[in-house]
C-alpha positions, 0 to 999 in steps of 0.5 A: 545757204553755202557751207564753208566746211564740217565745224565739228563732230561731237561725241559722248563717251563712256569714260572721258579719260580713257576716249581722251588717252586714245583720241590724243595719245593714239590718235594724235589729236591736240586739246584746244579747250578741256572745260568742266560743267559742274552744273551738268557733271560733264566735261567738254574735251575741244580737240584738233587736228594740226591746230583745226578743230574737229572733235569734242568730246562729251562725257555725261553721266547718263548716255544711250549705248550704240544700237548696233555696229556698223550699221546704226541708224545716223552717224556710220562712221568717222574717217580720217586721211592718212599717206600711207595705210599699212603704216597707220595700220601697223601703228595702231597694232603695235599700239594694241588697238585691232584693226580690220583687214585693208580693203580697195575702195571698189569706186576710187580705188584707195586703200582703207580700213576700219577700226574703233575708238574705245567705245566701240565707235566705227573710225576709218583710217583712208589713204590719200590720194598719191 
């Protein structure tokens, strides 16, 4: 088998509006697809990044909270690369969302942080390398 690359990362939220707000609004994701499953009373946001797809979004009305944070078992976390990490960080401050201290990534040198989508989910903004 070879893989090409990740299709997609697919999420549950608490409150659709309020993940769609932050994942497109502060985030600066785009809607691809927003799809309503009446049968299921769930919604599916299909959503990118610089017109490739990357994320949907689920809303359900019965979902299992996160077991803990940072370290639950399966997904860690979800990272995304910026050019310059002090200015996402104060972006996302001005936007009133807190963000952890910057850190050096000990193997590669570059610059990260982490911060969390509105349900709590652990998002890593990484610098790219210059």
């Amino acid at each position: 088998m070879k893989l090409n690359k990740i299709h997609h990362i697919a999420l549950i939220v608490s409150d659709y509006e309020k993940s769609k707000h932050f994942y497109m609004e502060i985030l600066g994701l785009q809607i691809l697809n927003e799809t309503f499953r009446a049968e299921r009373n769930s919604y599916k946001l299909d959503l990118a990044l610089d017109g490739v797809y990357i994320i949907e979004l689920f809303s359900f009305p019965d979902y299992a909270q996160r077991p803990s944070y940072p370290e639950a078992l399966g997904l860690r976390h979800l990272a995304f690369e910026v050019d310059d990490i002090e200015q996402a960080s104060a972006e996302l401050q001005a936007k009133n969302i807190p963000t952890d201290p910057i850190r050096i990534d000990e193997i590669t040198g570059r610059k990260f942080f982490f911060f969390s989508d509105p349900d709590g989910l652990p998002l890593e903004l990484y610098e790219k390398s210059r």
